[in-house]
VEXPA-548705 format. One line per field, with one value per residue (C-alpha): residue number from 1; x, y, z. Coordinates in steps of 0.02 Angstrom, whole numbers, plus 50000, padded with zeros to 5 digits. Each point is the difference from the previous one (the first is absolute). Example, Ala and Ser with C-alpha at 12.3 -4.5 7.8 and 13.67 -1.06 7.14 Angstrom:
<nodes>
pos = (1|2)
X = (50615|50069)
Y = (49775|50172)
Z = (50390|49967)
</nodes>
This chain:
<nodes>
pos = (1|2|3|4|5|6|7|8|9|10|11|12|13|14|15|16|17|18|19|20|21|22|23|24|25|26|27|28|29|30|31|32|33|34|35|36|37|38|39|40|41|42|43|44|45|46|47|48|49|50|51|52|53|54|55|56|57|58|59|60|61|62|63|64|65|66|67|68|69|70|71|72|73|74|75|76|77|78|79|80|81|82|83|84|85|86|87|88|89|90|91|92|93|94|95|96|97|98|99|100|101|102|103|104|105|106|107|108|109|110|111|112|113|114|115|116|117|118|119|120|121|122|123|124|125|126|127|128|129|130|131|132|133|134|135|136|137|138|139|140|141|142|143|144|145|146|147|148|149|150|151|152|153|154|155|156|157|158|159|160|161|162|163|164|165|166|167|168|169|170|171|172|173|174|175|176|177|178|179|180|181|182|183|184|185|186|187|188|189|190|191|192|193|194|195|196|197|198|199|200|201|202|203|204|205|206|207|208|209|210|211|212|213|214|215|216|217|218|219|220|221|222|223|224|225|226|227|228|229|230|231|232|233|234|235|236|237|238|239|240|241|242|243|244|245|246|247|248|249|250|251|252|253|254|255|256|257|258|259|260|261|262|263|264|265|266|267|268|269|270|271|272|273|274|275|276|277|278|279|280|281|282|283|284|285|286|287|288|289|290|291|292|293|294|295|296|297|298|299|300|301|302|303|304|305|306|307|308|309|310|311|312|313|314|315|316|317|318|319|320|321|322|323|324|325|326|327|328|329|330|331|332|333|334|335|336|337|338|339|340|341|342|343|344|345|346|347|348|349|350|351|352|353|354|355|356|357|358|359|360|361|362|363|364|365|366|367|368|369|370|371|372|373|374|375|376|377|378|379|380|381|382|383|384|385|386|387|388|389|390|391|392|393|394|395|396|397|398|399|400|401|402|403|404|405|406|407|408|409|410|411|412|413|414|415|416|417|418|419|420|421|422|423|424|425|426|427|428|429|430|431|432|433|434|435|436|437|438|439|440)
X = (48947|50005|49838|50086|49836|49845|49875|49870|49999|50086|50209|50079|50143|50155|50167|50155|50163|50133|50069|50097|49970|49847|49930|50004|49961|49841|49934|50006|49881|49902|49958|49972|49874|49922|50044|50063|50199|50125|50194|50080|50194|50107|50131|50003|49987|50014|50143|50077|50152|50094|50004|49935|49840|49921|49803|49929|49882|49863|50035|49985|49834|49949|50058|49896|49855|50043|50018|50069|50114|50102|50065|50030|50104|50098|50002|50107|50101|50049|50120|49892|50053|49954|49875|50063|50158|49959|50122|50105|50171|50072|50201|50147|50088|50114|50089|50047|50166|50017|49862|49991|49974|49868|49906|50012|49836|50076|50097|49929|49793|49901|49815|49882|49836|49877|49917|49828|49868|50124|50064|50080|49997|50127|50015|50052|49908|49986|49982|49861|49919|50012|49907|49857|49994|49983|49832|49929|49845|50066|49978|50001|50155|50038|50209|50078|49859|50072|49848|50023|49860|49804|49827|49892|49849|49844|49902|50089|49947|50150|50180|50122|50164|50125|50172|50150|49966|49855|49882|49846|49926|49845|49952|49885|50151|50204|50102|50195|50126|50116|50132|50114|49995|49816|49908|49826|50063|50064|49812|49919|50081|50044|50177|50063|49942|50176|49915|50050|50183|50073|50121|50175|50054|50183|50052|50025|49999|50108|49922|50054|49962|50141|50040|49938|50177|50085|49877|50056|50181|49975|49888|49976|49867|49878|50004|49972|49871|49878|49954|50158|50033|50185|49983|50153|50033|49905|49966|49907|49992|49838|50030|49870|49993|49893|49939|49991|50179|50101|50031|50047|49889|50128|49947|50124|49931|50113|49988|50010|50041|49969|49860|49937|50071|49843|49861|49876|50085|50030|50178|50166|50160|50099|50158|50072|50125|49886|49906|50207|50020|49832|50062|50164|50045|49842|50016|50077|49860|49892|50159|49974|49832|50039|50125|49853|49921|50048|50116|49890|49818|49874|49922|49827|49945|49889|49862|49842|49843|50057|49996|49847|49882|49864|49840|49867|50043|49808|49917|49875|49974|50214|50100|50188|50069|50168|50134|49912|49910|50128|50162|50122|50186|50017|50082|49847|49984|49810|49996|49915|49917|49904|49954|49933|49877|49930|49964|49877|49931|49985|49911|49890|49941|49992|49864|49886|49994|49980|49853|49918|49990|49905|49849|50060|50035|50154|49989|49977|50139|50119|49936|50023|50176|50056|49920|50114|50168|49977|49958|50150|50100|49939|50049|50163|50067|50070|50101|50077|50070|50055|50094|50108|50032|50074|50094|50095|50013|50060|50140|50089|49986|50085|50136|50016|49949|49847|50064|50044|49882|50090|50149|49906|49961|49837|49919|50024|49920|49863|49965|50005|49868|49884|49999|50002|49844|49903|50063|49919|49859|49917|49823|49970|49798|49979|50054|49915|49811|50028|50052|49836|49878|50091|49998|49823)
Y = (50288|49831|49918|49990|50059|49920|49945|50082|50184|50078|50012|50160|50002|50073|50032|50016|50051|49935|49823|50045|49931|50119|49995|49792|50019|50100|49906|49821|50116|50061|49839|49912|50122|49943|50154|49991|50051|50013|50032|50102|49989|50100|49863|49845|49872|50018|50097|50068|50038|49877|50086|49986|50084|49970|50012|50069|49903|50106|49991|49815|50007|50103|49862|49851|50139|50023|49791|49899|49904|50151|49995|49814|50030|50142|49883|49862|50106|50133|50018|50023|50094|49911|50119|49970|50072|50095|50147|50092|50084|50173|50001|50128|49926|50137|50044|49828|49940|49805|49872|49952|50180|50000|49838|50079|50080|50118|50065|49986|49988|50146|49937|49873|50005|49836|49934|50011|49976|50043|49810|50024|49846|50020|49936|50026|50107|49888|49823|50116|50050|49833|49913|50126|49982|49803|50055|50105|49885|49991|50127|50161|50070|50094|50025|50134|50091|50187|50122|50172|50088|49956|50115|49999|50109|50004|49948|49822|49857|49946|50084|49969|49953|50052|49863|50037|49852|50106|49887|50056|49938|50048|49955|50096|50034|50034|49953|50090|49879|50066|50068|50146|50063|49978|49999|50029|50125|50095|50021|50004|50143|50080|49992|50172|49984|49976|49832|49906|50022|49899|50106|49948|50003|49980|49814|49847|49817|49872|49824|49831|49834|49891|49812|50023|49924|50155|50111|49940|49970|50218|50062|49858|49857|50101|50148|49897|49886|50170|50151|50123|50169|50077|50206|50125|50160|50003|49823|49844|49811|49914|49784|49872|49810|49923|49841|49899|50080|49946|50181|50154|50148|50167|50147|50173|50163|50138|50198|50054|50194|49996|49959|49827|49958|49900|50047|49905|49849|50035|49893|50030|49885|49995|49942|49914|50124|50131|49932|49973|50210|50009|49915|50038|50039|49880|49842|49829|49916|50134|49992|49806|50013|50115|49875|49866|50108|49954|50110|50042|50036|50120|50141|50058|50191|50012|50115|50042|50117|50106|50177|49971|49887|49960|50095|49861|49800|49995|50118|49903|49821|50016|49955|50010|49864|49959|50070|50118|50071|50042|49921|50012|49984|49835|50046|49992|49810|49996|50066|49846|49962|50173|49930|49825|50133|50074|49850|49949|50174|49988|49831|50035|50159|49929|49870|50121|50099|49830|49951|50188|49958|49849|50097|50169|49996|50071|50176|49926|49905|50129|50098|49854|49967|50194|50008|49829|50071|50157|49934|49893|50151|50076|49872|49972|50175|50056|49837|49980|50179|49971|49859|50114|50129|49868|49892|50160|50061|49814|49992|50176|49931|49819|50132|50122|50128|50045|50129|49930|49870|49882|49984|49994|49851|50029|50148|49885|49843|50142|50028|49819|49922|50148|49964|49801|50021|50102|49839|49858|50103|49977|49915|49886|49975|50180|50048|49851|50062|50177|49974|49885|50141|50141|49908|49933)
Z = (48575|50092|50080|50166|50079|50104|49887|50127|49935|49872|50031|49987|49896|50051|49910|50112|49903|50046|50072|50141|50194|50032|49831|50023|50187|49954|49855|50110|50119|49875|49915|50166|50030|49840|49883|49841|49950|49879|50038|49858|50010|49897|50021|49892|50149|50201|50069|50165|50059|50097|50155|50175|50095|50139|50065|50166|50111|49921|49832|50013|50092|49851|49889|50078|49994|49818|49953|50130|49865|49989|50192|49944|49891|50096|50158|49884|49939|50115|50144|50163|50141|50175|50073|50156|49969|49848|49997|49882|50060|49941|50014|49988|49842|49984|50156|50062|49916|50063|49979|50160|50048|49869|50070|50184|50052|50107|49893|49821|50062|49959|50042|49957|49974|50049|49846|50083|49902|49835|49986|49853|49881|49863|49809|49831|49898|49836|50105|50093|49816|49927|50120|50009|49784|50019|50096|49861|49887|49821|49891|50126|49950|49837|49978|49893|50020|50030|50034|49905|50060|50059|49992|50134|49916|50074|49858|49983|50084|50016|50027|49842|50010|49860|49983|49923|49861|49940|50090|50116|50141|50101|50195|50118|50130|49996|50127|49967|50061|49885|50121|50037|49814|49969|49855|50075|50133|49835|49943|50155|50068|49834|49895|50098|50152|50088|50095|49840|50025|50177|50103|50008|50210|49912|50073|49875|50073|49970|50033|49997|50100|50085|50058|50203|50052|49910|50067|50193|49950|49970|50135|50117|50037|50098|49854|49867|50063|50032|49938|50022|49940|50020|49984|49959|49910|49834|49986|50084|50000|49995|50022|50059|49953|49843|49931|50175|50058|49865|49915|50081|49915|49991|49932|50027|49981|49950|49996|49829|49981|49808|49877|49971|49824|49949|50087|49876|50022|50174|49988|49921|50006|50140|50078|50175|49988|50030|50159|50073|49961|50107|50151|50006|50197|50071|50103|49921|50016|49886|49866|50016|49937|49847|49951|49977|49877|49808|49919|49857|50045|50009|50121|50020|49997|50170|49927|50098|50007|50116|49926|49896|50079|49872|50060|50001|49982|49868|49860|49913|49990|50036|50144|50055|50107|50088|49905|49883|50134|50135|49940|50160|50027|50086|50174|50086|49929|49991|49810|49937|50136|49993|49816|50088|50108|49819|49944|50131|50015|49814|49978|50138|49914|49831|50081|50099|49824|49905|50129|49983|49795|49986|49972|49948|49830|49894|50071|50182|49971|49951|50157|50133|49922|50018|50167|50047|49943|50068|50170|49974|49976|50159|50080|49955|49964|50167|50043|49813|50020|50176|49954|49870|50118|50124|49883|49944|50158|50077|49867|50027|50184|49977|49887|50134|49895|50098|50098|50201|50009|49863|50130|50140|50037|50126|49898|49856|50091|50056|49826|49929|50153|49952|49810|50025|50126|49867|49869|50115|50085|49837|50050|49855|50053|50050|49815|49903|50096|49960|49818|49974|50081|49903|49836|50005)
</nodes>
C-alpha cells in the first residue's frame, strides 16, 4: 500500500475499489486523516460521464470536513445558486401549447420550492473527478485493476484481494466504491442473495448538455438560468445551468414499459427520433428542447435498490458506500450527495478504529476495524434506504404516474418540502460526534 500515513503510530491501510467521485472523495479524507490508501480502478485511466450533478449545502459541508481542497475545487467549477434566491421551479410542460403560455406563471407554474439550505452548486461529473485525481499523492491509484473476489478470514492479518490479472493484494480494510453493479456487494451479501441484482423502476434517461443561449431561445431566460423541472404524462424534464452558466444541463426521463436491453451495461443506443415519439402532443417549448439533443446518442437505464435493499452497508473488515450501498434513481437529486455523507461517516470511523489499534495488536486491530464499519453502517442505513424509496417515489410523481398527487400540484409540493427537509435537516456535527463515540 502507499505510506500516506502519520509517522506517529502505525497507518492503517485501506483499499477502496473503485475511482469514482466517492471512492476519490473518501480516499482525500482518509489520507488527510493520516491513513494509508490505495484506489483500484478497473478502468485504464480516469473516467466519467460528461454529464451534470449538482451538491446540497450539506454535502459540501461534508466535503470541507472531508479535505477542504475538495469544496475548492467544486466552488471553481460549479454553477452556484444565490442562496438568497435559491429556488428550483416545477412546470406543466405538457398542457400549455404556446411559449408564452409556457413562460406565464399563471398559467404554466406548478410550485416552487426555496432552495433553503439545499443551494445547489452544479458541475460536470468528469471536470468534478479530474480535479479531485490531480489531488491524489503519486502512486495511490492502481488502473485496470478489476477485483474478482476478496477473503476476509479471521485468521489473516490482513484481508486479500483477488484481481482479474491474477494479481493479489492485501490491506486491513475495504471500502466498495464500485457502484450499482458491485463487485464487493456480490461477496458481501452472497452471489444469490437478490441484493446483488439492482431493480429496474422501468424509466431510461436521455442526457445531453446545451449552449445556455439555446437553452433560453427554448424555455426562456428565467428557466434556463435555474433549476427547472417541466412534468407530463410518463415523462419529465430536468435542466439547470453548468460550468459558470455557459451550458444548460438536460436530462429527460422516460417511462419505459419493457425490459432494459442491457442491464449490465446499463446503456443501449438510442435515437432523437425516439425522444420526438415521447413528446408528441406537449408544449413547443419542451419539443424545442428535444430538438437540441443529437440525433444519434445514447440513454441510460435508471436502475436502483429499491426492491432489494442490501441488508447491512459492512461484514468484516468490508464496507459499502454510495452507489453500491443504496444506489438510487436520481429524481430526488441528492444520489451523490448521499455518497459525499458516507464518506465522512466512513473516514471518521476508519480513524477512531485506527486510534483504538495503536496498542492492540493484529487481532485488536481486526476488532476495532469491524467495530468502525459496523457503527458506520448503523449510522447510515436508515437514510441510504430512505433516499431510494423517495427517489422512486419522486419520479412516478414528476411522470404523473403516482396516483393523484403527480397532477396535483399542492399534494405534490406537500410531498417534495417533506422529503427536501429530511435532505438538509441532516446535522453534519451531530453525526460526525456520534460516529466517533460509536466507533471508538
Amino acid at each position: 500500500m502507499t505510506n500516506n500515513g502519520s509517522a506517529a503510530f502505525r497507518s492503517l491501510e485501506v483499499a477502496i475499489i473503485g475511482g469514482g467521485i466517492i471512492g476519490v472523495l473518501t480516499a482525500l479524507g482518509l489520507i488527510q486523516r493520516g491513513i494509508e490508501v490505495t484506489i483500484y480502478e478497473r478502468a485504464p485511466t480516469w473516467h466519467e460521464v460528461s454529464a451534470g450533478f449538482a451538491f446540497t449545502g450539506v454535502a459540501r459541508e461534508c466535503m470541507e470536513r472531508l479535505d477542504p481542497r475538495i469544496l475548492d475545487v467544486l466552488s471553481r467549477i460549479s454553477q452556484k445558486t444565490d442562496p438568497n434566491d435559491a429556488s428550483t421551479s416545477y412546470w406543466n410542460g405538457y398542457h400549455p401549447q404556446t411559449k408564452s403560455d409556457a413562460q406565464d406563471e399563471s398559467k404554466a407554474l406548478l410550485f416552487q420550492m426555496p432552495g433553503n439550505k439545499l443551494e445547489f452548486w452544479g458541475c460536470v461529473r468528469a471536470h468534478f473527478l479530474l480535479g479531485m485525481a490531480a489531488l491524489l499523492p503519486d502512486g495511490v491509484v492502481q488502473f485496470g485493476k478489476q477485483l474478482v473476489s476478496y477473503n476476509d478470514s479471521e485468521t489473516n492479518e490482513k484481508v486479500l484481494l483477488n484481481f482479474a490479472d491474477g494479481s493479489i493484494a492485501e490491506t486491513h480494510a475495504v471500502l466498495g466504491c464500485d457502484g450499482i453493479h458491485s463487485t464487493i456487494r456480490e461477496v458481501l451479501v452472497g452471489a444469490d442473495h437478490p441484493a446483488t441484482r439492482p431493480s429496474y423502476p422501468h424509466t431510461v434517461a436521455y442526457r445531453t448538455m446545451i449552449p445556455i443561449d439555446a437553452g433560453i431561445a427554448a424555455i426562456g431566460k428565467a428557466k434556463a438560468m435555474t433549476g427547472c423541472m417541466h412534468c407530463g404524462p410518463n415523462a419529465n424534464v430536468m435542466s439547470y445551468p453548468v460550468m459558470n452558466g455557459t451550458l444548460l444541463n438536460v436530462a429527460f426521463f422516460a417511462h419505459d414499459p419493457s425490459d432494459f436491453p442491457g442491464p449490465e451495461r446499463m446503456t443501449a443506443p438510442a435515437t432523437r427520433e425516439e425522444l420526438e415519439r415521447i413528446v408528441v402532443g406537449w408544449g413547443p417549448h419542451i419539443v424545442d428542447i428535444v430538438q437540441s439533443f443529437p440525433e444519434e446518442m445514447v440513454k441510460w437505464g435508471i436502475f436502483d435498490m429499491n426492491e432489494h435493499p442490501t441488508p447491512t452497508y459492512a461484514r468484516g473488515r468490508v464496507c459499502l458506500a454510495g452507489d453500491a450501498a443504496h444506489a438510487s434513481s436520481p429524481f430526488q437529486g441528492v444520489g451523490a450527495c448521499i455518497g459525499v455523507e458516507d464518506a465522512l461517516v466512513l473516514s471518521e470511523a476508519l480513524v477512531a478504529a485506527q486510534s483504538n489499534t495503536i496498542n492492540g495488536g493484529h487481532h485488536g486491530q481486526r476488532a476495532a476495524i469491524v467495530h468502525a464499519l459496523q457503527a458506520y453502517s448503523q449510522a447510515r442505513m436508515d437514510r441510504g434506504q430512505w433516499v431510494v424509496r423517495s427517489s422512486r417515489e419522486m419520479g412516478q410523481m414528476y411522470q404523473w404516474r403516482y396516483g393523484r398527487t403527480g397532477r396535483d400540484a399542492e399534494r405534490s409540493k406537500q410531498k417534495l418540502e417533506g422529503a427536501s427537509q429530511i435532505i438538509w435537516d441532516y446535522n453534519v456535527d451531530k453525526i460526525v460526534t456520534e460516529i466517533k463515540l460509536a466507533a471508538s
